[in-house]
C-alpha positions in Angstrom: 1.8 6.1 -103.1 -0.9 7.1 -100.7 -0.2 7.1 -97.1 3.5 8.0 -97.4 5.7 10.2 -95.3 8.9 10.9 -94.8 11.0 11.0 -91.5 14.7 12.1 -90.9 17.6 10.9 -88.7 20.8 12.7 -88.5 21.8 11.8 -91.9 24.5 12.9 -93.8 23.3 15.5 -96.5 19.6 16.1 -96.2 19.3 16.5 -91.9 17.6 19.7 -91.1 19.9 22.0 -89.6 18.0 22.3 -86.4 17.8 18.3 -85.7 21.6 17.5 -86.2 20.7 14.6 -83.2 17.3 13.8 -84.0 18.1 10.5 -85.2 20.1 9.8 -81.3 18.8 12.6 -79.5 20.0 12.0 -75.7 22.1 9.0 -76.5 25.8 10.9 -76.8 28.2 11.4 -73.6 30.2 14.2 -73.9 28.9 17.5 -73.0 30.0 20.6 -74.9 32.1 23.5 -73.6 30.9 27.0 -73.1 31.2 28.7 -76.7 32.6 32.1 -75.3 35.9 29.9 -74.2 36.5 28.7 -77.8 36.0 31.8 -78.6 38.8 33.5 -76.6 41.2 30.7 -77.5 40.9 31.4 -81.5 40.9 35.4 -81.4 44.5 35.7 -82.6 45.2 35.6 -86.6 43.5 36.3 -89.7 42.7 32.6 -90.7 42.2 31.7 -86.7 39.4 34.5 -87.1 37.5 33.0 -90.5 37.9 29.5 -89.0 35.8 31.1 -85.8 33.4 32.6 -88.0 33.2 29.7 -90.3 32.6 28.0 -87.0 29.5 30.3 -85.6 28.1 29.9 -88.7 28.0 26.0 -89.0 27.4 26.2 -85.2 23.9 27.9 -85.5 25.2 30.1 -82.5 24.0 27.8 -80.4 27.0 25.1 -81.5 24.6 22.2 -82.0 25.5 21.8 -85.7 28.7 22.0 -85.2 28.3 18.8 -82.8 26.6 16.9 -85.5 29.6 18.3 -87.9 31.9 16.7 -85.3 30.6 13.3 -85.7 31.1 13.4 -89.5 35.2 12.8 -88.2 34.6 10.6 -85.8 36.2 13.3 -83.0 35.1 14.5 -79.3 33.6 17.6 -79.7 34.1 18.4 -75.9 37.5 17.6 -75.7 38.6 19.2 -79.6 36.8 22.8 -79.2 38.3 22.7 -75.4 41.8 23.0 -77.2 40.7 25.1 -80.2 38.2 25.4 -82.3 40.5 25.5 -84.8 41.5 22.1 -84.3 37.6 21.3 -84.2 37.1 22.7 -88.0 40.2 21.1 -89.2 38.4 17.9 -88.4 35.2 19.4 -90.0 36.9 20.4 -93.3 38.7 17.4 -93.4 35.3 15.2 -93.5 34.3 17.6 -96.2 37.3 16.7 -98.5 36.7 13.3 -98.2 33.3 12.8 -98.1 30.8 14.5 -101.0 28.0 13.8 -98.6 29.3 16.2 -95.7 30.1 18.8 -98.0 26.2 18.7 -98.9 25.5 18.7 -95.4 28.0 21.7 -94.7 25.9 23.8 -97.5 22.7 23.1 -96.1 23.9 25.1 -92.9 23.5 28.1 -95.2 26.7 29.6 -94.1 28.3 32.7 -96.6 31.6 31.1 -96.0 33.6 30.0 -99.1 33.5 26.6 -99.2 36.4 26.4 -101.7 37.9 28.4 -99.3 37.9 25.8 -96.5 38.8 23.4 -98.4 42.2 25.8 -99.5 42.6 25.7 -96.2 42.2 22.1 -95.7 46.7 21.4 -95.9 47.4 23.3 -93.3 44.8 22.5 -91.0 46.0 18.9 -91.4 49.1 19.1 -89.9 47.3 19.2 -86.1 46.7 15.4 -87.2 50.6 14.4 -88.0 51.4 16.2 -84.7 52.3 13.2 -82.7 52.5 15.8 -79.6 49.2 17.3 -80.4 47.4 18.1 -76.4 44.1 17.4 -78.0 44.5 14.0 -79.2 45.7 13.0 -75.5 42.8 15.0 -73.8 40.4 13.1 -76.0 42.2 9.8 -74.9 42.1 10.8 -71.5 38.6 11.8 -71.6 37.5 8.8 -73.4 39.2 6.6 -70.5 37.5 8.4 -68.1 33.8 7.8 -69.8 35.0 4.3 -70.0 35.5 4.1 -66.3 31.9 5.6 -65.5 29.9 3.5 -67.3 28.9 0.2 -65.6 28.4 -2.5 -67.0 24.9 -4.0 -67.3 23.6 -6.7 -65.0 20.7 -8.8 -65.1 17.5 -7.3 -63.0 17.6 -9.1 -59.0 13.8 -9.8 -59.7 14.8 -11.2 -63.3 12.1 -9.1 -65.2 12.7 -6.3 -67.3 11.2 -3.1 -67.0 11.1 -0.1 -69.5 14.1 1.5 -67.4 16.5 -1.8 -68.1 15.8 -1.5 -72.2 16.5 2.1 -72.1 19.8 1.5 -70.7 20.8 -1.4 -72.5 19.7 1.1 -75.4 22.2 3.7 -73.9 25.0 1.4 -73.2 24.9 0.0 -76.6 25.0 3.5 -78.4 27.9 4.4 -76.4 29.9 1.6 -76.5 29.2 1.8 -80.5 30.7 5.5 -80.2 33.5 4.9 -77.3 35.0 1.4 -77.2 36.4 -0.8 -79.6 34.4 -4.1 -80.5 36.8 -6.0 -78.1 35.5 -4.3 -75.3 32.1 -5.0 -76.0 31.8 -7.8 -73.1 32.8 -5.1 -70.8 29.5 -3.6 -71.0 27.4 -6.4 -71.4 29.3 -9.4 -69.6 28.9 -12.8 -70.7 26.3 -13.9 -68.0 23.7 -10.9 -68.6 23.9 -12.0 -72.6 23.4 -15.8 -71.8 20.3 -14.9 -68.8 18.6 -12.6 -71.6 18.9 -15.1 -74.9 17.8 -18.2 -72.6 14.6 -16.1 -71.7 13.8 -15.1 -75.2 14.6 -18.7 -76.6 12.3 -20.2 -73.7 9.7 -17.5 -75.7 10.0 -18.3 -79.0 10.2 -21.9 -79.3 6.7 -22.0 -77.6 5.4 -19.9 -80.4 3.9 -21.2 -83.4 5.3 -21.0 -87.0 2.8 -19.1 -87.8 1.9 -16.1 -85.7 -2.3 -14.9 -84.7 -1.6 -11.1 -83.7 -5.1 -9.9 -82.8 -4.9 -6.3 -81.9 -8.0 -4.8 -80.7 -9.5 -1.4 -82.2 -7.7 0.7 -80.2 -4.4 -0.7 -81.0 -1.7 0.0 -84.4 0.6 -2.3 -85.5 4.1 -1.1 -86.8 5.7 -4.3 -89.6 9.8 -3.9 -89.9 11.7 -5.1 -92.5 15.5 -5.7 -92.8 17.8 -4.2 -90.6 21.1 -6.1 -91.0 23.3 -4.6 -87.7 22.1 -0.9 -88.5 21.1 -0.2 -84.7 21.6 3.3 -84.8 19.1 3.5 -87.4 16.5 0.8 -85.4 17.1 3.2 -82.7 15.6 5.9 -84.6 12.8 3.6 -85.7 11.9 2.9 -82.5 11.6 6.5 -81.4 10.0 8.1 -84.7 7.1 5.2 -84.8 6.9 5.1 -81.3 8.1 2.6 -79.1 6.3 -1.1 -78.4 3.4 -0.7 -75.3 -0.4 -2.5 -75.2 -1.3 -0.1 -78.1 1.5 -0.5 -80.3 2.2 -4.0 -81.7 5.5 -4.6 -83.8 6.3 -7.3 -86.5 10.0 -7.8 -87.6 10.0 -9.7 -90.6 13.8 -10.9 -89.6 17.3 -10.5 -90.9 18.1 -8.9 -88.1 22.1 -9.3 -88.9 25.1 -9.7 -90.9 26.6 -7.0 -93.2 26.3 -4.1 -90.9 28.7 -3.9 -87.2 26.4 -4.1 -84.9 24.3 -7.5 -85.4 24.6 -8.6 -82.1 23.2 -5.4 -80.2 20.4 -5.2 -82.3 19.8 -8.7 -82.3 19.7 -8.5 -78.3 17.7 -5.5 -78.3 15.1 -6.7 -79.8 15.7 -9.7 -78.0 15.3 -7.7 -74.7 11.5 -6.1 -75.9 10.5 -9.6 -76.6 11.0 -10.6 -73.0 9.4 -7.3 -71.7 6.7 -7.5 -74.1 6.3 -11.0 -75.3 2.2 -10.2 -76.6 3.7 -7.0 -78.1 6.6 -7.8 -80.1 6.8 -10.2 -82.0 9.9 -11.2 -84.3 10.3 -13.6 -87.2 13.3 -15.3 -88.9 14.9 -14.1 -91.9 16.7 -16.0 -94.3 20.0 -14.6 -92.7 19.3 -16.3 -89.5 21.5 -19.2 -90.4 24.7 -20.5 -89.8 25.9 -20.0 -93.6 25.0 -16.4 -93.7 26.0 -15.4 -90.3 29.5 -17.3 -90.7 29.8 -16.0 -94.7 28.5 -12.3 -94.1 29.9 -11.2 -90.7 27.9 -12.1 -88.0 30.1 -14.8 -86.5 33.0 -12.7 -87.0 30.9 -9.8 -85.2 30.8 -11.7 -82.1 33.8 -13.6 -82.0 35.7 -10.2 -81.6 33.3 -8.7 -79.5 33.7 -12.0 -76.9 36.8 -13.1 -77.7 37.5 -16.4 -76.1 33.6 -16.7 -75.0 32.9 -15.7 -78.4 32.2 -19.2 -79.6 29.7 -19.8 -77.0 28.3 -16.7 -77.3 27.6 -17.3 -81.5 26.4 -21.1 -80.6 23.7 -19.7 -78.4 22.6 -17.2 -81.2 22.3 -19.9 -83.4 20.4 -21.5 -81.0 17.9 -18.6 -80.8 17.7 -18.0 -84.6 16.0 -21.8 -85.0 13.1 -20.7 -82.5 11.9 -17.4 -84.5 8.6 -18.3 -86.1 8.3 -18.3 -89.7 5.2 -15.5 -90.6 1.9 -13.9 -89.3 -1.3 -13.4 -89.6 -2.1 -9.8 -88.6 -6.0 -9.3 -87.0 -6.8 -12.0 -89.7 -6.0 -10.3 -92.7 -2.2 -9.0 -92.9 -0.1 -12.1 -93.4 3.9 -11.0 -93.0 7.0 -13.4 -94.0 10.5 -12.3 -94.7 10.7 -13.5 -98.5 7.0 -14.8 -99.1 5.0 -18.2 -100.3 5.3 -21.4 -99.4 4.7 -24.5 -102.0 2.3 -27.6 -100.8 3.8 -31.1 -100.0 1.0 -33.4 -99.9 0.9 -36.6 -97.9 0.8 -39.6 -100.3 0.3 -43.5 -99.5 2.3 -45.4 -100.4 2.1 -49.3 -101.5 2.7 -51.9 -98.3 2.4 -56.0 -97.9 -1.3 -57.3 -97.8 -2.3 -57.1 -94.3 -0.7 -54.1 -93.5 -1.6 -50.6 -92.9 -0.9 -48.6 -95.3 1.9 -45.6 -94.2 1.9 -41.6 -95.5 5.1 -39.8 -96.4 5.7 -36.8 -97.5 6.4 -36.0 -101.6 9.1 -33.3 -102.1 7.1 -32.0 -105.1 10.2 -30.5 -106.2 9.5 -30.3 -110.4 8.0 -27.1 -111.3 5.1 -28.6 -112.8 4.0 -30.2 -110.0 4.2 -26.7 -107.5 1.0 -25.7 -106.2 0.5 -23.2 -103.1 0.6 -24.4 -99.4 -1.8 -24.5 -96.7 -2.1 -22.8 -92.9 -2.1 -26.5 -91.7 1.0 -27.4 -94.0 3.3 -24.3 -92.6 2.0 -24.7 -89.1 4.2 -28.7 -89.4 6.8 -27.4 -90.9 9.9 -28.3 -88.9 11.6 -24.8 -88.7 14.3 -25.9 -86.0 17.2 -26.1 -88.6 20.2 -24.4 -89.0 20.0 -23.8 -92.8 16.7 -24.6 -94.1 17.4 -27.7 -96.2 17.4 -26.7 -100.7 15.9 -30.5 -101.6 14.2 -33.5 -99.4 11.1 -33.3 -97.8 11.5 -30.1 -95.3 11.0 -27.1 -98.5 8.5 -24.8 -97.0 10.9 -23.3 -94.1 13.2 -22.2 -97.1 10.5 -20.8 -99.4 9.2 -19.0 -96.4 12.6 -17.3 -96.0 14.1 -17.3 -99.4 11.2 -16.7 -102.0 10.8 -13.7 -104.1 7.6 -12.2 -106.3 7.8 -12.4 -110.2 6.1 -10.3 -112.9 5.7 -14.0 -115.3 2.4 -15.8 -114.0 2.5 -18.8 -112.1 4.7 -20.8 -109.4 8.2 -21.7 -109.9 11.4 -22.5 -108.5 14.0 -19.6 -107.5 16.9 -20.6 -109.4 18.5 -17.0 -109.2 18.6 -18.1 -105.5 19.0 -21.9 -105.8 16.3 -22.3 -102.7 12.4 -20.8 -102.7 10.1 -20.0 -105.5 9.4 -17.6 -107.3 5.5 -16.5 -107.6 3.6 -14.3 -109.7 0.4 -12.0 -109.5 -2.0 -15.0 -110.5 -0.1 -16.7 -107.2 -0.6 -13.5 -105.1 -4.4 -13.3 -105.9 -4.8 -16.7 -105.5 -2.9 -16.8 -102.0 -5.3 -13.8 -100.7 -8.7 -15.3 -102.5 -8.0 -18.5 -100.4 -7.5 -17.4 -97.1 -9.4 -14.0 -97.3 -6.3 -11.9 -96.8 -6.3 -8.6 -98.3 -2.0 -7.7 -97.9 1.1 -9.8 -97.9 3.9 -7.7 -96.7 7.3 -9.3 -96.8 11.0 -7.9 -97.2 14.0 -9.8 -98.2 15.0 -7.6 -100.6 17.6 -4.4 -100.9 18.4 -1.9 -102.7 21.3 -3.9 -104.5 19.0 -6.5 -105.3 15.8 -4.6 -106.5 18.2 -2.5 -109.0 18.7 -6.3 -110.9 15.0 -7.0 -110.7 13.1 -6.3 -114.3 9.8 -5.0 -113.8 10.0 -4.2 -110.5 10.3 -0.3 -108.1 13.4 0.5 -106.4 14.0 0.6 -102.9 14.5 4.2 -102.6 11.8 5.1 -100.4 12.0 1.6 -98.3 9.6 -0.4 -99.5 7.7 -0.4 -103.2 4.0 -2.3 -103.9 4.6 -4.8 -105.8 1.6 -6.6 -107.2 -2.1 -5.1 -107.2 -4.9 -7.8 -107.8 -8.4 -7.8 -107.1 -8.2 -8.8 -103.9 -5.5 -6.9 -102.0 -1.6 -5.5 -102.6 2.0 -7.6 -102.6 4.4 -5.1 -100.2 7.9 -5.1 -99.7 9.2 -3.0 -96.7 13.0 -2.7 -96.4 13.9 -0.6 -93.1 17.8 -0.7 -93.3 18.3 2.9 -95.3 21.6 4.0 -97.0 22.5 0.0 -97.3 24.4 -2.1 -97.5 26.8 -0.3 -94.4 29.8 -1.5 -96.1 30.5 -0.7 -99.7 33.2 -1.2 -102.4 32.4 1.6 -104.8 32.4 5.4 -103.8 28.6 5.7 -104.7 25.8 4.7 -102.5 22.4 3.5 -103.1 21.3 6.1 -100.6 18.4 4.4 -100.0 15.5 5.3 -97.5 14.6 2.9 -95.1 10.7 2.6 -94.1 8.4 0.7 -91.8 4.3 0.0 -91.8 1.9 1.1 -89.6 -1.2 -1.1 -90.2 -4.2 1.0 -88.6 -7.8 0.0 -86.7 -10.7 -0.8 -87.9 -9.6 -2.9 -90.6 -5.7 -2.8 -90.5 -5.5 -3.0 -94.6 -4.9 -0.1 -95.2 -1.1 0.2 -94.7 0.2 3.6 -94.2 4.3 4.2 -95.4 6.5 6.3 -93.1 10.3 6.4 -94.9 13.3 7.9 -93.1 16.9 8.1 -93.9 20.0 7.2 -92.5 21.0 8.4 -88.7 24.5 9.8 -89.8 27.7 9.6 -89.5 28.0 6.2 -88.3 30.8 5.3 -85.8 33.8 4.6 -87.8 34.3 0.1 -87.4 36.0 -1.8 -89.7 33.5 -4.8 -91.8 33.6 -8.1 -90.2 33.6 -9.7 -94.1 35.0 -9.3 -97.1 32.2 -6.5 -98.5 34.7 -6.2 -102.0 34.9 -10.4 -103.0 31.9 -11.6 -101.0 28.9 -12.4 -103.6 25.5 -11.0 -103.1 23.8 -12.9 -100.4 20.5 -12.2 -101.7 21.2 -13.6 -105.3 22.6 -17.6 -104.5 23.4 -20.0 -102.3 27.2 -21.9 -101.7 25.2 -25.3 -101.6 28.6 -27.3 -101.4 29.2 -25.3 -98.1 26.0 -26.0 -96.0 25.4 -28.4 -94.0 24.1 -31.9 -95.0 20.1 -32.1 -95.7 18.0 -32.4 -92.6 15.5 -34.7 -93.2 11.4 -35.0 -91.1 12.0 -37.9 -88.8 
């Protein structure tokens, strides 16, 4: 796959040894101690002295991997090697018992230590956790409280215009509070007043926009096109800083889904939220189909931020419900890139119909909803679309927001309904070269679709590098980009997908030639509990609860 490359976060396994915080580098609050202390405080005892050398050895000398190592547990690495650093590899070899990934990450450091050894060890280095009177797990408490104390919470500028400065911060806060305070804290960092002053400016932005979006970059400008990212902020984070963040050169397209499955929805939703108002002829951001009330109250989102605002939680979800109706449906990228999250749209043609002699005769719209009669849509026919619903209605007269959202590529020629999905089409390469012919495009990039979907999908790539091509024709390339990696965050089964994430960088003069940058998983991820039932749930990308949604919106 020509113009592919590969980044790296701080994930779990395959992180370089010397970039254990490449993937949150100058995000994390505590500060480590000096190493010669830990030192002097595990001289005494033959196993004291292998757990100090297992310790320098992991540690690089320079104890960075043993930081990184320290966030595999979910400890303070500060407060932990302060007491001992045997305490600090208990927590280590602990993470390596349970987790097969940290014991790959563990042998990547290269270290002559036994690893069966450690993990010998691993019964007796457990009992510092059972120890209700253990100093270290009341330093870390006390140190915890005190980092909760100096961090203020965010406020809305006095001149109300964000600044680079602001979105640094609020990217700060938002790690830490990830890393530091439970979800019912959250509002403490960013009170209910700076979240409604920030989602009222964006929605004042987006609603103005079109459903269909002309990005026109000049020639000394790239273009960067997201896909998924469901709550994985850590890992947008890392996209942000390996592709470069948004400025008058640098464009981005999300192509939505911005929440639901992962814990932390609503900071990456207000992130992006935040560049949008700082750079509204930047960044641009498009709905996905999880941008709904049924998805966000069936797959965690509404969950996410009722315990994150507790009592204002209601009004907080209401207002990011009202936001998701204003995010346009697509692009057009310097007139040749067009980007939806799932894909085509069907035509409803206007159609006369029969009135009393005298009078003039009225149009109406046809649902077109037999497969026969499907035929592909028009700029003119998306651009009056009414995309300010809730759920994008399955039947009446309203279709093309829900094929825009929902639709999926096929290998079989031709259009069709998505019955896999219950809402959308399905379209195949005939469609794909006909789509481009028509409006001279040469690439559709879209998303939409996992790595738990794409393993179900005959005919077509995995996601394991973020994104696959997925129809060539004669007159450009089908692309799906998928930039949430090691997905779904939650999982029933031991084993992972492991997928990469990816983004596109689309490149002057022409901007068709897309260029593939993949990059895995910024690891460990702060320890949070799923706001959904990830074990009974059914795959939200395979159907829709129809008897659940809301009644059918119909065009006035």
């Amino acid at each position: 796959m020509d113009g592919s490359t590969t980044g790296r976060g701080d994930s779990g396994g395959n992180a370089t040894a010397d970039t254990p915080s490449q993937g949150n580098q100058g995000l994390t609050t505590p500060c480590p101690p000096n190493v010669s202390t830990a030192t002097e405080a595990t001289t005494k005892g033959r196993k004291r002295s292998w757990v100090w050398e297992h310790f320098t050895m992991v540690g690089g000398g320079d104890s960075k991997k043993a930081r990184a190592a320290c966030k595999y547990c979910g400890t303070d690495y500060a407060a932990t090697s302060a007491n001992g650093t045997k305490n600090l590899i208990a927590h280590i070899i602990k993470q390596c018992k349970k987790y097969p990934n940290s014991i790959d990450w563990l042998r990547s450091s290269s270290t002559p230590i036994s690893l069966q050894k450690a993990l010998e060890d691993v019964e007796e280095f457990e009992k510092l956790d059972s120890d209700e009177e253990n100093p270290s797990t009341s330093l870390v408490k006390q140190q915890k409280q005190q980092q909760r104390q100096e961090v203020p919470a965010l406020t809305w500028p006095e001149n109300s215009e964000l600044d680079l400065n602001w979105i640094e911060n609020l990217i700060l806060t938002f790690d830490w509070s990830s890393k530091n305070l439970p979800p019912s804290e959250f509002q403490s960092v960013l009170p209910v007043q700076v979240f409604d002053t920030l989602i009222l400016t964006a929605s004042m932005i987006l609603h103005e926009e079109p459903n269909c979006l002309k990005i026109d970059p000049d020639k000394s400008s790239t273009v960067v096109v997201v896909g998924d990212i469901h709550g994985q902020m850590h890992d947008l984070i890392f996209l942000l800083k390996q592709a470069g963040l948004p400025s008058q050169n640098r464009f981005f397209v999300f192509n939505g889904n911005y929440v639901n499955h992962g814990a932390w929805g609503l900071e990456t939703f207000l992130l992006l939220l935040a560049w949008k108002v700082f750079m509204p002829d930047r960044v641009f951001l498009l709905r996905g189909n999880h941008e709904s009330k049924y998805c966000t109250s069936v797959y965690g989102f509404e969950k996410e931020v009722l315990t994150k605002y507790g009592d204002k939680g209601e009004h907080v979800y209401q207002k990011c419900l009202g936001c998701f109706e204003g995010l346009p449906l697509a692009s057009i990228v310097a007139g040749c890139v067009f980007t939806a999250h799932g894909g085509l749209f069907r035509s409803i043609p206007l159609t006369q119909s029969k009135t009393s002699k005298g009078k003039k005769k009225s149009r109406k719209l046809s649902s077109n909803s037999e497969p026969e009669s499907l035929s592909l849509g028009s700029w003119e026919e998306l651009s009056r679309a009414r995309r300010f619903v809730l759920d994008p209605p399955v039947e009446g007269l309203n279709l093309i927001p829900g094929d825009v959202l929902w639709s999926d590529p096929s290998m079989t020629l031709g259009l069709s309904l998505n019955k896999e999905r219950n809402i959308g089409l399905l379209w195949g390469p005939d469609c794909t070269e006909d789509f481009l012919k028509k409006f001279n495009l040469k690439l559709i990039i879209r998303s939409h679709e996992g790595p738990d979907v794409r393993e179900k999908r005959t005919g077509f790539g995995g996601m394991d590098e973020g994104y696959t091509i997925d129809h060539v024709v004669e007159s450009g390339k089908l692309i799906t980009v998928f930039s949430a990696p090691d997905y779904p965050q939650f999982q029933a089964t031991e084993e992972r997908y492991k997928n990469k994430g990816a983004y596109i960088v689309l490149e002057p003069p022409n901007f068709d030639n897309p260029k593939f940058y993949s990059f895995e998983a910024v690891a460990p991820r702060p320890q949070v509990n799923p706001y959904y039932d990830h074990v009974n749930v059914i795959d939200s990308n395979k159907e829709l609860d129809l008897a659940s949604m809301d009644p059918i919106e119909e065009l006035p």
